[in-house]
C-alpha positions in Angstrom: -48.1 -0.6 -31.8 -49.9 -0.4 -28.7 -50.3 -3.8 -26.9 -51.2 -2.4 -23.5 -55.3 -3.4 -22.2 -57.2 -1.3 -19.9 -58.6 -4.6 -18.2 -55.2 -5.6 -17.7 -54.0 -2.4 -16.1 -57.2 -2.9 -14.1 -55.8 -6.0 -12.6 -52.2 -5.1 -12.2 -53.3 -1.7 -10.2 -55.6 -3.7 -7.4 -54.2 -3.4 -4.1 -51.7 -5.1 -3.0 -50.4 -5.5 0.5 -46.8 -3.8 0.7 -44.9 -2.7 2.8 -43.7 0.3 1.4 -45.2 3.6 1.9 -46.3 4.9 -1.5 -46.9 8.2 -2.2 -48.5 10.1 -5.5 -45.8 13.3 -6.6 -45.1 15.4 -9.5 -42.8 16.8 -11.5 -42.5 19.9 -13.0 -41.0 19.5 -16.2 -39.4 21.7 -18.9 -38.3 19.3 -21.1 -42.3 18.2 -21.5 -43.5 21.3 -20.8 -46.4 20.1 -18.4 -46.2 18.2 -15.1 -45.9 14.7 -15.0 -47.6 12.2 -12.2 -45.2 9.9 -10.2 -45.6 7.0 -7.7 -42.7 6.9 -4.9 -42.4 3.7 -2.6 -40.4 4.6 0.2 -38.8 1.2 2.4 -39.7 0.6 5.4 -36.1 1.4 6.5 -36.4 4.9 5.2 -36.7 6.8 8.1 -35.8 4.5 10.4 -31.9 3.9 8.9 -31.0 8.1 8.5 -28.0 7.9 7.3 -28.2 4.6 4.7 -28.5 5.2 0.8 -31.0 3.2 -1.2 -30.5 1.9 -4.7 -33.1 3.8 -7.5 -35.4 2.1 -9.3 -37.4 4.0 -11.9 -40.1 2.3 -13.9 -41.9 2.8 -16.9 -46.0 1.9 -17.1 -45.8 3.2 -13.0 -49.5 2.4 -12.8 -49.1 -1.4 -13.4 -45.6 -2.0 -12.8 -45.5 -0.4 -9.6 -47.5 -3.1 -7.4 -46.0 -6.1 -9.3 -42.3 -4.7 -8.4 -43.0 -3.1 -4.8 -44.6 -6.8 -4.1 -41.3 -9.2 -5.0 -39.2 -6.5 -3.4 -40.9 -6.2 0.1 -40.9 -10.1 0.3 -37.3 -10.7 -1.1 -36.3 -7.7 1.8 -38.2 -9.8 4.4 -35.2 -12.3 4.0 -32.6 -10.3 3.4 -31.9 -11.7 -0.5 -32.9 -7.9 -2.3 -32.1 -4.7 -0.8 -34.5 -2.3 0.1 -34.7 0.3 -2.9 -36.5 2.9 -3.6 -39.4 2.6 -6.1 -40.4 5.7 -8.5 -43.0 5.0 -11.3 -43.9 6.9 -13.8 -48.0 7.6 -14.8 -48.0 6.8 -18.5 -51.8 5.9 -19.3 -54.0 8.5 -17.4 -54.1 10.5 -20.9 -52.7 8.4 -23.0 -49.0 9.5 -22.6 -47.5 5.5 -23.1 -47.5 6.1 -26.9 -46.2 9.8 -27.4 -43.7 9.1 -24.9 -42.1 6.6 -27.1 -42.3 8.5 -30.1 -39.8 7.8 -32.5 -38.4 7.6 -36.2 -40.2 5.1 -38.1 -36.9 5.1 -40.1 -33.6 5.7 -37.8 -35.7 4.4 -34.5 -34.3 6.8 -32.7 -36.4 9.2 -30.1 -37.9 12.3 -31.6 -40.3 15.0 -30.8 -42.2 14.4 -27.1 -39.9 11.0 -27.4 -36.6 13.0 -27.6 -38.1 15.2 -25.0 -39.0 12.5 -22.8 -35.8 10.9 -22.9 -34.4 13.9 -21.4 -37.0 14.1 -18.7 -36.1 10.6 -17.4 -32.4 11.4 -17.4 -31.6 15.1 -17.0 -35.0 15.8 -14.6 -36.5 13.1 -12.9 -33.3 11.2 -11.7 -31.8 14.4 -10.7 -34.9 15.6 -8.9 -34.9 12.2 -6.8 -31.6 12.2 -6.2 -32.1 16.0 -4.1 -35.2 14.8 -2.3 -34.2 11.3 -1.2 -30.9 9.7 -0.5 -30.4 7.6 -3.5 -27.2 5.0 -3.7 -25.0 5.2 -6.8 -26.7 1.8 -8.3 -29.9 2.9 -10.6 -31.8 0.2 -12.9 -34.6 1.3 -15.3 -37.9 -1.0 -16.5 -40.6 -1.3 -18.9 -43.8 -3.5 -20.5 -43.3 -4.1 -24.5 -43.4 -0.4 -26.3 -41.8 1.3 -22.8 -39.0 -1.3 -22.5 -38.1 -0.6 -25.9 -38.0 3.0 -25.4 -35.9 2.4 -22.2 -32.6 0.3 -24.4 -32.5 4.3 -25.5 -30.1 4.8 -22.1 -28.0 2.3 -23.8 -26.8 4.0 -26.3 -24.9 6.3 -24.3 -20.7 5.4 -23.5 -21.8 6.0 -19.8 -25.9 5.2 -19.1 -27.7 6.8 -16.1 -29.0 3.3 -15.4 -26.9 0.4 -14.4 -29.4 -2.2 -14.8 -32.1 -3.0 -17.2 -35.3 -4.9 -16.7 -37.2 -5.3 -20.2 -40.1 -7.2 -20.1 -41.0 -8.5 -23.6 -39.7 -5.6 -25.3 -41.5 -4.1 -28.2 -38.4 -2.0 -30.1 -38.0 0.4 -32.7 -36.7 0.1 -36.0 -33.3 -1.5 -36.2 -33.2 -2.1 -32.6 -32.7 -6.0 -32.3 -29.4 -5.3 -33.8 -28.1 -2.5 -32.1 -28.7 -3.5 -28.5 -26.0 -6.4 -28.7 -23.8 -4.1 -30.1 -24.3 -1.7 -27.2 -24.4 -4.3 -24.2 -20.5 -5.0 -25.8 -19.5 -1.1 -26.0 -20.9 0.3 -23.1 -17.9 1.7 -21.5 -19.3 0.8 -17.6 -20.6 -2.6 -15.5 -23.6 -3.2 -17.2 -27.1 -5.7 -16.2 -29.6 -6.3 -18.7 -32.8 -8.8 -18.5 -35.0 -9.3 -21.3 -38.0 -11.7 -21.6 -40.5 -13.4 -23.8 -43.2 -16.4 -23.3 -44.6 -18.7 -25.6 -47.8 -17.0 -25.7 -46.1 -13.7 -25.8 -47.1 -11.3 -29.2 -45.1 -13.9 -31.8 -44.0 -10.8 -33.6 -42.1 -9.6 -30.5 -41.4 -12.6 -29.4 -39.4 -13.2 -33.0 -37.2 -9.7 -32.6 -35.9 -10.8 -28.7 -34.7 -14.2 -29.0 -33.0 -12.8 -31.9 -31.7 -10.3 -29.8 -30.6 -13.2 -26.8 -29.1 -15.2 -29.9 -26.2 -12.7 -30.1 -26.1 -11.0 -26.8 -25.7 -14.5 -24.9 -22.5 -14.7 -26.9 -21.4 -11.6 -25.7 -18.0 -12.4 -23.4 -17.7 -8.7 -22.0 -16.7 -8.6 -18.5 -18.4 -5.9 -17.3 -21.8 -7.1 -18.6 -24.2 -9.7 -16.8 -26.9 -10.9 -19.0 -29.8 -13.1 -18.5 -32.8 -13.8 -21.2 -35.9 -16.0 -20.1 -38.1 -17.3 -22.5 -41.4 -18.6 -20.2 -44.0 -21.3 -20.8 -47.4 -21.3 -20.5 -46.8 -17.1 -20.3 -48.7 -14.5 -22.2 -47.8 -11.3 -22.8 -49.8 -9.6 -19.9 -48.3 -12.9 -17.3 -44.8 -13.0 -18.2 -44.7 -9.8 -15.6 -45.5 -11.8 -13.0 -43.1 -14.6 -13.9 -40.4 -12.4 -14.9 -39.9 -9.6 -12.0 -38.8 -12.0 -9.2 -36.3 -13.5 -11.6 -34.7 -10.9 -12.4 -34.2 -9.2 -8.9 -32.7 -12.4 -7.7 -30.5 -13.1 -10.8 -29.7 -9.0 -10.1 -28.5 -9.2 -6.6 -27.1 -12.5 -6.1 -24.0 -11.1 -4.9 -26.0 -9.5 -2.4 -27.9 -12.8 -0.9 -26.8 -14.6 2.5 -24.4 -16.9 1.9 -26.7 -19.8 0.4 -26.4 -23.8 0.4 -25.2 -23.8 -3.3 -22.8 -20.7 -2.7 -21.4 -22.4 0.1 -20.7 -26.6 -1.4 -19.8 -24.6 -5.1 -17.9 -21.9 -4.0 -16.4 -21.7 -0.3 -15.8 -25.3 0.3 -13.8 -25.7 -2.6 -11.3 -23.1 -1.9 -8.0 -24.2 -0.8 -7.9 -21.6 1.4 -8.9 -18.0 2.1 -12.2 -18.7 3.7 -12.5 -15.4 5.9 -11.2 -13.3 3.2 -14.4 -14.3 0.9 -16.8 -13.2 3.4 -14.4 -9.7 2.9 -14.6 -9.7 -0.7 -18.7 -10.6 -1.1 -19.2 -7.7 1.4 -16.9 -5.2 -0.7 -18.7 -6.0 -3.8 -21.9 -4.9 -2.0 -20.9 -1.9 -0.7 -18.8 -1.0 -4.3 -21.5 -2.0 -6.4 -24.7 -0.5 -4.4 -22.5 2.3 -2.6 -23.9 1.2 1.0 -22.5 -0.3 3.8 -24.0 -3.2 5.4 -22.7 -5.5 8.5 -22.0 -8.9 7.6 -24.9 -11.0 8.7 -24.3 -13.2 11.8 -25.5 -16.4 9.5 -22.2 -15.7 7.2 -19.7 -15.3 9.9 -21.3 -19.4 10.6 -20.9 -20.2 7.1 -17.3 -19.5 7.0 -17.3 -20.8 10.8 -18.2 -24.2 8.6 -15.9 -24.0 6.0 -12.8 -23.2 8.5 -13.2 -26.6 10.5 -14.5 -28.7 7.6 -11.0 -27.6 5.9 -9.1 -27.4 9.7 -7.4 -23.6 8.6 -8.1 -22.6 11.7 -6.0 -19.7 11.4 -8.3 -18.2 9.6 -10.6 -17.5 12.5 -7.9 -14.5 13.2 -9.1 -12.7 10.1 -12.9 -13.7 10.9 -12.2 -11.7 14.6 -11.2 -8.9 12.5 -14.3 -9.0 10.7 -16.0 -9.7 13.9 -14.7 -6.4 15.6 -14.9 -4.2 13.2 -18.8 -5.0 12.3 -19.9 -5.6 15.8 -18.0 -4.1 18.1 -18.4 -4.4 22.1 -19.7 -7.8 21.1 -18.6 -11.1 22.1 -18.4 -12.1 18.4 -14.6 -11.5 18.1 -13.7 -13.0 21.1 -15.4 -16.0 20.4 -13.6 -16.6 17.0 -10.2 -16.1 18.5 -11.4 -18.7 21.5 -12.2 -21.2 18.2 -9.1 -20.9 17.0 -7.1 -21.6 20.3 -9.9 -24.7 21.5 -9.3 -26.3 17.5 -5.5 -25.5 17.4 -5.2 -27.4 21.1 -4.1 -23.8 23.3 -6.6 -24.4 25.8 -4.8 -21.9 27.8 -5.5 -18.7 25.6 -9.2 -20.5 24.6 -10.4 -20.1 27.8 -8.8 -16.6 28.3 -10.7 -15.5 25.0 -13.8 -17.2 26.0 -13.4 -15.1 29.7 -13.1 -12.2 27.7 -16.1 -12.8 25.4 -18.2 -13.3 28.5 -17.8 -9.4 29.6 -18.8 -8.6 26.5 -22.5 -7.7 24.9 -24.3 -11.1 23.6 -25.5 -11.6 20.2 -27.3 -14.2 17.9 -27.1 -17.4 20.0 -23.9 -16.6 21.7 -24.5 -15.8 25.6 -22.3 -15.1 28.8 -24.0 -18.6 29.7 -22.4 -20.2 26.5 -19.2 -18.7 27.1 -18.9 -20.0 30.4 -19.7 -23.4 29.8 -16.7 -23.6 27.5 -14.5 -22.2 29.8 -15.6 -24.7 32.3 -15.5 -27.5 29.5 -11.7 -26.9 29.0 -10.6 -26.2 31.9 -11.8 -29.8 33.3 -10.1 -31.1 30.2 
């Protein structure tokens, strides 16, 4: 059933300010046998950063969904909480494609004819032909509006899914489907995300079939799936978009946020120890689970800074030097950390040798040659 109105679209597709450069592509497909319209959004870092990789995010309804994702994502990169990605949409309502795209079985809801063929498009085409042009990082995520985000759980119900992470924004699904996709979020043989959605003024029909679906899948204890449902108020079908995209980036890439308030009194505080060796670990999982490598941010190095002295392990600082070097090197940021740990441990001696040292070194953040001298001068009146 086709939900989708053209005054909606209308409003979706107005300008928006982003910055990301978007451009209008094609691809010439087999599968389909015609060529297919596509949106790219480049980030801003694109050509600046040559030699980073960029998580893939493909999405369904490109003419609406495009502004509405390219918006949250250039704001939640302006403070460093969601990675830059890059952003291909896919031009389903020019002629009508949204609805034989999604063909399938009224009786085994599974794809077939231009459905089938579109499946394979997405999967065995499109990704591939992205992945060639642009430097794409291992992590992909897929997303869709009702009938589209119910063709999308289709990747699903491989063992291994092109796409790491799905975004389905009040799903309208095929025959059978509310029961197979909790079956398949516990199956899947690899890390899986999924985010679904309804409102309370969503299509009541729809909205029936996916808390069904959260009823079961919440109970779901596999470790390699995270899973979050919303269920808005005061939403309709058409708003929910709007409600649900930031949500779900941020519930997405939590691991990859600075080190927050809550992170830091829930998590780091409370350890008994291995304070420096955290800030290893969240960095790891970044660069495992996006396949990028990215410097720890100077604000994280304070965090841990925090947590060393408010639970006096000073020796951790030794580990946080390591860090230091190895992240910003020719910096006096490793210096420094090894000049904490002498000044808190009471080896003025070797404190103001480190803090000397950090002084011929490149300044960053707030730390200056000026700074470093003062605490030389500090200790060695002491």
């Amino acid at each position: 059933m086709r939900y989708f109105l053209p005054i909606i679209a209308f409003l979706f597709c107005a300008p928006f300010a982003s910055a990301q450069n978007t451009v209008i592509d094609s691809v010439t497909s087999k599968k389909l046998n015609e060529v297919r319209e596509i949106s790219i959004a480049l980030p801003p870092s694109y050509k600046k950063d040559k030699d980073r990789k960029f998580p893939l995010l493909i999405l369904l309804d490109g003419e609406y969904l495009m502004p509405a994702f390219t918006g949250a994502l250039d704001y939640g990169a302006y403070w460093e909480d969601i990675p830059e990605m890059i952003v291909v949409g896919i031009s389903q309502n020019k002629n009508n494609e949204r609805d034989t795209d999604c063909t399938y079985d009224k009786e085994t809801g599974l794809p077939e004819g231009k459905g089938n063929n579109f499946f394979d498009f997405i999967g065995t085409e499109l990704v591939p032909s992205i992945e060639k042009k642009y430097r794409v990082a291992p992590l992909k995520l897929i997303a869709g509006h009702d009938i589209t985000a119910g063709f999308a759980h289709y990747f699903l119900y491989k063992d291994f899914p092109v796409f790491d992470g799905y975004i389905m924004l009040s799903p309208d699904y095929p025959t059978g489907m509310e029961e197979q996709i909790p079956e398949r979020l516990e199956k899947v043989q690899k890390p899986i995300w999924y985010y679904h959605c309804t409102a309370d003024g969503d299509v009541k029909k729809m909205a029936t079939r996916i808390r069904k679906v959260d009823e079961t899948a919440k109970t779901i204890k596999r470790e390699g799936l995270r899973y979050r449902f919303d269920d808005f108020k005061g939403a309709s079908h058409y708003s929910l978009v709007l409600y649900a995209i930031p949500n779900a980036l941020y519930e997405f890439f939590s691991f990859y946020q600075p080190i927050s308030s809550n992170e830091f009194n829930e998590k780091i505080v409370k350890l008994e120890q291995g304070y420096a060796q955290y800030l290893a670990d969240k960095y790891e999982m970044i660069e495992k689970s996006m396949g990028m490598k990215m410097k720890i941010r100077l604000n994280d190095f304070k965090a841990i800074e925090a947590a060393i002295v408010k639970n006096k392990a000073y020796n951790e600082y030794d580990l946080l030097a390591q860090l230091a070097e190895k992240n910003y090197p020719r910096t006096m940021l490793a210096d420094y950390e090894m000049a904490q740990m002498y000044e808190r441990k009471g080896d003025n001696a070797k404190a103001i040798k480190s803090y000397m040292r950090a002084y011929q070194m490149e300044e960053i953040g707030d730390l200056t040659k000026d700074m470093m001298i003062n605490k030389a001068d500090e200790l060695k009146r002491q």
